[in-house]
KEKE-3310 file (N, C-alpha, C; in steps of 0.2 Angstrom, whole numbers, plus 5000, padded with zeros to 4 digits):
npx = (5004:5002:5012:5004:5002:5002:4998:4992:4987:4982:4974:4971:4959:4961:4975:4973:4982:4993:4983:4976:4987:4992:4982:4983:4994:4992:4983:4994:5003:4994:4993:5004:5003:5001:5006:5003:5004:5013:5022:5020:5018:5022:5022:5026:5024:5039:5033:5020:5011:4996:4996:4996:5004:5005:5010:5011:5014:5008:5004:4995:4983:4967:4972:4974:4961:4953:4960:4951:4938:4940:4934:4940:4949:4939:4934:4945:4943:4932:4935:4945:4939:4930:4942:4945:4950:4949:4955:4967:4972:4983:4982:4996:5007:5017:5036:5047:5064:5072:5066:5054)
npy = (4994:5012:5024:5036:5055:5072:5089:5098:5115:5126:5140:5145:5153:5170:5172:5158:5149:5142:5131:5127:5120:5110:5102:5095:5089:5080:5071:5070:5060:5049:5045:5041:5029:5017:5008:5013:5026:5034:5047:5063:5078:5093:5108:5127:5140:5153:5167:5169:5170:5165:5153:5134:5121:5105:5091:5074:5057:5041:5023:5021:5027:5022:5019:5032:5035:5029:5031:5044:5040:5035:5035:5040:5050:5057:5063:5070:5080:5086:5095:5103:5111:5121:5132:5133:5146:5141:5131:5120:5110:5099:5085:5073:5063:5052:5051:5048:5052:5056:5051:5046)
npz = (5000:4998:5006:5016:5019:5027:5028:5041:5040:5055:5063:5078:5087:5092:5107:5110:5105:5114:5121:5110:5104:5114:5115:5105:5105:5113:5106:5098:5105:5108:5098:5094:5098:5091:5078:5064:5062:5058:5060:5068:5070:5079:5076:5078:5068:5064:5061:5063:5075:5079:5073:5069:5062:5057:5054:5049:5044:5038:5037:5027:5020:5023:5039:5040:5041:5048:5061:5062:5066:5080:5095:5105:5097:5090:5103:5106:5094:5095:5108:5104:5093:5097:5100:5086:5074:5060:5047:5034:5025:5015:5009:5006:4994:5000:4994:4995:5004:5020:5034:5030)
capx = (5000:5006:5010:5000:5004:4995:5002:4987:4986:4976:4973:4968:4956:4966:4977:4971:4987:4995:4979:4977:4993:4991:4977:4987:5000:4988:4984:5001:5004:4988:4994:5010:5001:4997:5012:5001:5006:5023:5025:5013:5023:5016:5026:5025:5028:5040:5031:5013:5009:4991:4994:5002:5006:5005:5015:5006:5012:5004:5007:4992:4976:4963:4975:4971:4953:4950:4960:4948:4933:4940:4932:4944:4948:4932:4934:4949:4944:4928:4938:4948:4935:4928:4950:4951:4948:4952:4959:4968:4976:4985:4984:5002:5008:5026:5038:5053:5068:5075:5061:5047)
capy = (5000:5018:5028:5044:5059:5078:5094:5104:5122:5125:5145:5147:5161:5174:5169:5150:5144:5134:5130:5121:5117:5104:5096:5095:5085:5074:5068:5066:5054:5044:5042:5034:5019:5012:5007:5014:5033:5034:5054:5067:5082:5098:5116:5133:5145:5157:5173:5167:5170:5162:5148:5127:5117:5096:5085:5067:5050:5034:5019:5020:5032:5020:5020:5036:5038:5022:5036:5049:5037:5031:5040:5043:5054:5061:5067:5077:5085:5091:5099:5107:5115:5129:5135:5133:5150:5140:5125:5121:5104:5096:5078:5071:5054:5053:5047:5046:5057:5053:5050:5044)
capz = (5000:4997:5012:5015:5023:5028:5031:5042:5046:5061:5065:5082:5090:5097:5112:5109:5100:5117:5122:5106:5105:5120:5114:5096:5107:5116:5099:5095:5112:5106:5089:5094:5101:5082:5072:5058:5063:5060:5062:5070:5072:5078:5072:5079:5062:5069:5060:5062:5082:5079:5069:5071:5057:5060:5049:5050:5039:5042:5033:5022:5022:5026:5043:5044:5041:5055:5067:5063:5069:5085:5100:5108:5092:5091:5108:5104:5090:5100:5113:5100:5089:5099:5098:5080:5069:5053:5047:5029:5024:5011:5009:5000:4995:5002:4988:4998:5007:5027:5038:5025)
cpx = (5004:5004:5008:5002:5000:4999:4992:4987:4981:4979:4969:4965:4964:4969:4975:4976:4988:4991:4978:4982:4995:4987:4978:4991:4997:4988:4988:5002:5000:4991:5002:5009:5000:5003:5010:5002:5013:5026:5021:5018:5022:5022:5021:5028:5031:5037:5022:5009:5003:4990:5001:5000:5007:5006:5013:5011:5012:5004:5000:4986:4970:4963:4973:4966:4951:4953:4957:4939:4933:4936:4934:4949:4944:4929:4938:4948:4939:4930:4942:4943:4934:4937:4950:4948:4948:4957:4961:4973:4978:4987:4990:5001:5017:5030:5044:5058:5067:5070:5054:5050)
cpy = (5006:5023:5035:5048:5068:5081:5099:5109:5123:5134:5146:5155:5163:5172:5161:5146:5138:5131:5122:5116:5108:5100:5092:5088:5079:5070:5064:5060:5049:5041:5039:5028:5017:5015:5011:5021:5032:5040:5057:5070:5088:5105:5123:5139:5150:5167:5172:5163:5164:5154:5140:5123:5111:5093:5079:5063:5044:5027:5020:5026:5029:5020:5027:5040:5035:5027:5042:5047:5034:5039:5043:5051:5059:5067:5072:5082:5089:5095:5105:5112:5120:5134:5138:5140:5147:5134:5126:5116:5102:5086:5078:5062:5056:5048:5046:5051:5053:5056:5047:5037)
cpz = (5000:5006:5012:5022:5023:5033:5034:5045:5050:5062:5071:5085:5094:5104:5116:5106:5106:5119:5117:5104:5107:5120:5108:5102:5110:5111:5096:5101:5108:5099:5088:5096:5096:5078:5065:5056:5063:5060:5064:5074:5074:5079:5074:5072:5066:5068:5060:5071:5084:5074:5072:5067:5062:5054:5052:5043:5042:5034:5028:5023:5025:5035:5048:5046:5047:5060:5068:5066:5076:5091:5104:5103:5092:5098:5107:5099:5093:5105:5109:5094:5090:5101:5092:5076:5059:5052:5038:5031:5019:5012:5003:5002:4995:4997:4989:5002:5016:5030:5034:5024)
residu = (UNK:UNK:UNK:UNK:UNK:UNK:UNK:UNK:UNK:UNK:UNK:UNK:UNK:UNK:UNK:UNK:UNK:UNK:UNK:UNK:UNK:UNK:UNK:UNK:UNK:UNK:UNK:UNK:UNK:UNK:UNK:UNK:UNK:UNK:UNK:UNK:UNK:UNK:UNK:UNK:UNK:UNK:UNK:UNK:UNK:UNK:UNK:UNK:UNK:UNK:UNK:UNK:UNK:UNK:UNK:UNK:UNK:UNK:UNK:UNK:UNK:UNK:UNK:UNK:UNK:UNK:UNK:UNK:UNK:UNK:UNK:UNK:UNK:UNK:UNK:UNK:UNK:UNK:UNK:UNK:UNK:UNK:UNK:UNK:UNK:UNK:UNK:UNK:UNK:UNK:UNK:UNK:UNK:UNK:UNK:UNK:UNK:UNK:UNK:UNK)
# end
């Protein structure tokens, strides 16, 4: 299977970035328990106060659709919503380079 990966901007409300942040990283902890996540990275841009970029690859997409329906998933993203000003994601297909 080909491995899939996702770069997501997350804009949180005003003075909400480390708030969201920490529930960003919670995410990342959970998504180390399943081999199937193999990065989940989360990036403070250093000109862009309100904003957190999250680098994700997972051995396949189905991998990461089954992590968008677990409930424990579901939980964090609703914690995290009333945070977010705006989201914006690119899904990629990783074709190689150190760490993919």
């Amino acid at each position: 299977m080909t491995k899939f990966s996702m770069i997501a901007r997350f804009t949180a409300k005003p003075g909400e970035r480390d708030t969201l942040a920490a529930i960003l990283l919670e995410a990342a902890a959970n998504a180390g328990g399943t081999e199937d996540c193999q990065q989940y990275i989360i990036h403070y841009p250093a000109d862009q106060p309100d904003v957190i970029v999250v680098t994700e690859i997972w051995s396949n997409a189905e991998a990461h659709a089954a992590s968008l329906a677990l409930d424990e998933t579901r939980a964090t993203i609703q914690r995290a919503m009333p945070l977010i000003a705006g989201v914006e994601s690119t899904r990629l297909t990783p074709i190689g380079g150190k760490g993919a």
